[in-house]
N, C-alpha and C positions, 0 to 999 in steps of 0.2 A: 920175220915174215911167217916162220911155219908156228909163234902161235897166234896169231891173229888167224889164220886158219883155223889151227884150235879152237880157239873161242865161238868163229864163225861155225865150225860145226856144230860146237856143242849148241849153239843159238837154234841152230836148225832142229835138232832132235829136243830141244824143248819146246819147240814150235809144237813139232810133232805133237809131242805127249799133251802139250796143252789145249790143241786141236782135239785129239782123243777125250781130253777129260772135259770138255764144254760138247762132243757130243755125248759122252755118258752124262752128264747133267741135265742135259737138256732131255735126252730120252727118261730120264728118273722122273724128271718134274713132270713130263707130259703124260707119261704112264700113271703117277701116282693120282694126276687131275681126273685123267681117265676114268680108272676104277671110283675114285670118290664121289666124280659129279655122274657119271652114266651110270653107273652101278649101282652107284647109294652102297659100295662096298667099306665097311667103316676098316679101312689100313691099318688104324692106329686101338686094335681091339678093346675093348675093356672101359671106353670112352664116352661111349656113348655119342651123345650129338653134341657132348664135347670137341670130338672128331674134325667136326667143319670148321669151327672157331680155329683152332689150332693148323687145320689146313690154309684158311684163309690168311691166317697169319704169315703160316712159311712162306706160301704163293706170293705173298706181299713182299718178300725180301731180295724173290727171285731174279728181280733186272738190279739190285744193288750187284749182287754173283756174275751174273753175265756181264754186267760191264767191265767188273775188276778180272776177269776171264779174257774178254775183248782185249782191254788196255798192253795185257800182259802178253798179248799172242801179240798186238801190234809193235810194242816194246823188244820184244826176241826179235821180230822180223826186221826193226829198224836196226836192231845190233851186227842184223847177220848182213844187210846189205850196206849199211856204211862203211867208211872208214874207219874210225873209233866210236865205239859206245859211249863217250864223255861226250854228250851234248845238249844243250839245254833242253829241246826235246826231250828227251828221256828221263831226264830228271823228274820237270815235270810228269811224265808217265809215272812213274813212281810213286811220285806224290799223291797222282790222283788213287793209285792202285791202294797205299799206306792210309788216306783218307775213308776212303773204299770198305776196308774193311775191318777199319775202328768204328766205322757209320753202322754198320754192318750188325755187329758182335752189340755194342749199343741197342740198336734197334729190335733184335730179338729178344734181352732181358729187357726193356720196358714195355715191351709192348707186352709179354708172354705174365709176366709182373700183372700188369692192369687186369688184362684178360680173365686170365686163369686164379688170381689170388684177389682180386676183387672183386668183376665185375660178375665171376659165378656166387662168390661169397654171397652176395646182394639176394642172388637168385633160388639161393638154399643154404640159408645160417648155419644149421646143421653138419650141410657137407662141404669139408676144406677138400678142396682137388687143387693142384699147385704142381704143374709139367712144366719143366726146363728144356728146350734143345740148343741152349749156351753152348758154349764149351768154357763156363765158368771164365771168362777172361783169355784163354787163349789165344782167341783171334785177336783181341787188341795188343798184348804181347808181341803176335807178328807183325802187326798191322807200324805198331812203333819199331820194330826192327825194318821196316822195308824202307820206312821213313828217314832213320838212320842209313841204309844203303841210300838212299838219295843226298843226301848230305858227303858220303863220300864221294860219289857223282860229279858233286857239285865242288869240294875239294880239287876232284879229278880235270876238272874241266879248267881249276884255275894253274895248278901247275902245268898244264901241258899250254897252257896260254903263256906263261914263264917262260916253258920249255922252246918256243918256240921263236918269243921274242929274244931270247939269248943266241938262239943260231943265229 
């Protein structure tokens, strides 16, 4: 009993923390729209009207982050008020979360790829400009490990269906 408490707490203070970092998020994105679009303040210096493409870009990726933000806070919170976290529910969370942000990490190298290594290409032979805000594959690294935690999930859910039919 006292870890299923455990667990339940810990669920809670990463509610918390994940509460916290979807509003530091959200304040970043809005701040940064802020200054770019009322300002015409170029954030990304040295750019040029580079700047907007590249903003447009990010801002384009924004409700992928939010949702896998949402799914994740919903995810903790169904941890901390059920019984067991081993429920199909959550698994699927997972999934969607692991889908989330391989879609993610994808979507910023093709799109930043076409953009910046082509479509300015086109617009000036002469000058290669070519910005990454990837993390080189990382995100899909985690994106396949969360994926993996849903598979043991999913595991979890069969033996405790085992577990249960034997008592």
């Amino acid at each position: 009993m006292l870890e299923v408490k455990n667990y339940k707490k810990s669920a809670l203070v990463l509610s918390i923390i994940t509460g916290l970092l979807f509003l530091w998020f959200t304040f970043q994105q809005v701040r940064n729209a802020y200054f770019t679009i009322v300002f015409g303040v170029d954030l990304y210096s040295g750019m040029g009207t580079y700047s907007y493409w590249f903003f447009a870009i990010t801002f384009a990726s924004i409700p992928i982050l939010l949702t896998s933000l949402l799914i994740s806070f919903n995810l903790l919170n169904s941890i901390r008020k059920e019984e067991t976290p081993f429920t199909k529910k959550n698994v699927t969370k997972l999934k969607a979360i692991a889908l989330l942000l391989i879609a993610y990490e994808i979507y910023l190298i093709i799109s930043q790829r076409i953009i910046f290594s082509v479509f300015f290409r086109f617009a000036n032979p002469n000058h290669i400009f070519v910005m990454e805000t990837s993390l080189g594959g990382v995100v899909i690294v985690l994106g396949l490990i969360v994926y993996l935690i849903a598979l043991v999930f999913e595991y979890g859910i069969v033996l405790q269906n085992q577990a249960d039919e034997t008592l």
